[in-house]
C-alpha positions, -999 to 999 in steps of 0.1 A, spaced: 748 411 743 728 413 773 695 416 754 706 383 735 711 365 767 678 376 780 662 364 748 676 334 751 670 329 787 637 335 783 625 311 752 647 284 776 623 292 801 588 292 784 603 264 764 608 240 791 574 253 811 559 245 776 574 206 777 556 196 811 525 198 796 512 178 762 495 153 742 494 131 716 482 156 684 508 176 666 494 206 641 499 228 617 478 261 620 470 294 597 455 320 611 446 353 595 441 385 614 419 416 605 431 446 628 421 484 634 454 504 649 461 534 670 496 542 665 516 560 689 548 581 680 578 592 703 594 611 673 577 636 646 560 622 617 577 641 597 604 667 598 586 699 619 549 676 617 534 665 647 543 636 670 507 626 683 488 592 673 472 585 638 449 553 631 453 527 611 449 493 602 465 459 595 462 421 579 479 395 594 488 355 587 511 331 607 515 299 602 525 280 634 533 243 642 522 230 672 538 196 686 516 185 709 528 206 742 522 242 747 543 257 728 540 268 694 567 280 665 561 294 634 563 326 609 543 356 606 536 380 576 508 405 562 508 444 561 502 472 583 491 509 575 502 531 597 499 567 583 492 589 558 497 631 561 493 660 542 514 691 547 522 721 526 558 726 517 573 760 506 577 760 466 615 772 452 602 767 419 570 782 412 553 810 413 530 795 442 538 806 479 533 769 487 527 733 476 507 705 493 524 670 501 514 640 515 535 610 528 524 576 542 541 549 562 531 513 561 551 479 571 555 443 560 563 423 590 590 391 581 590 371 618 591 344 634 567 340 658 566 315 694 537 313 709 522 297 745 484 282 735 461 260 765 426 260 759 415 279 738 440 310 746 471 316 731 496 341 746 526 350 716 555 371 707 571 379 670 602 387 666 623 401 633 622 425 607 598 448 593 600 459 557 590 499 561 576 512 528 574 549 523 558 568 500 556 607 492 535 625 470 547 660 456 539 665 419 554 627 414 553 599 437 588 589 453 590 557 473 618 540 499 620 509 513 641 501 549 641 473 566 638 480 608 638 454 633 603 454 654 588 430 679 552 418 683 527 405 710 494 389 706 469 376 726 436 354 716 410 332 727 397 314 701 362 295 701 356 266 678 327 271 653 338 239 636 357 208 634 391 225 621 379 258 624 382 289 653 376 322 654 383 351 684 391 384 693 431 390 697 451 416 709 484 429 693 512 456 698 542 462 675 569 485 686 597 497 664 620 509 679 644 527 656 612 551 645 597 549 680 561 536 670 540 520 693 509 502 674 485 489 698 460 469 676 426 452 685 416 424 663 393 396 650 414 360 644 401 329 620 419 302 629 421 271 606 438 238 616 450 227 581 471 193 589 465 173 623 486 143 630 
């Protein structure tokens, strides 16, 4: 409960910061996001494997609405790879004293996404599930899907290489917390300003 009330206390806040400041042009923005990852992990990777980083990488789209102040709501989707391992498992049934494996973890973030944008920079936080896809190779392929809350936060400047049309390097970070990860990811952002009004 008290993590709900801070939530809330805090989009109140940075909601009616965001209201002091505006103008006349409401929008509707896409922008997609290319993104190289190190990924950090407070648990093992796998039962006995190692807890250290792995690399990865990710592609990103939200779509946000901007009415004229600050502030900025919209959704936030794409795909994240966040690791693949290969480990040798002791065989039970064959002749073999062992067998290689390899599992991989990647994520479908579902959020919404609030963001603070002046000039250029925009300053942002998603918040909602991630759809965890799993996958492990071992003679067949077996795969699981979970869904796990996470939270993300981005950071851009954009520069305007056209009339509807930005691009800029951004800075995210997912955490999740049920599995401990950490992504920190730095990133390239196109920007296009599809509806102006």
């Amino acid at each position: 409960m008290k993590t709900i009330t801070t939530i809330l206390i805090i989009i109140g806040i940075v909601t009616g910061f965001a209201q002091s400041s505006y103008d006349t042009t409401y929008s509707v923005e896409v922008s997609t996001t290319i993104s190289s990852a190190i990924n950090y992990f407070k648990n093992e990777r796998y039962p006995g494997g190692p807890s250290s980083n792995s690399f990865g990488y990710g592609f990103f789209a939200r779509v946000m609405w901007h009415p004229g102040r600050m502030l900025a709501v919209g959704i936030m989707s794409g795909y994240t790879f966040i690791v693949e391992d290969e480990f040798t498992l002791d065989s039970l049934y064959s002749n073999q004293s062992s067998d290689e494996a390899s599992a991989n973890l990647a994520g479908i973030p579902l959020q919404v996404a609030i963001s603070m944008q002046s000039n250029g920079l925009e300053v942002g936080v998603g918040m909602g599930p991630y759809l965890m896809l799993s996958t492990i190779n071992y003679g067949t392929t077996a795969k699981a899907e979970r869904m796990e809350l996470g939270i993300t936060f981005f950071a851009l400047y954009r520069f305007r290489i056209g009339q509807s049309i930005s691009v800029g390097p951004e800075f995210r970070a997912l955490y999740l917390s049920y599995r401990g990860i950490l992504s920190v990811m730095p990133s390239i952002t196109l920007q296009f300003d599809i509806w102006r009004y």
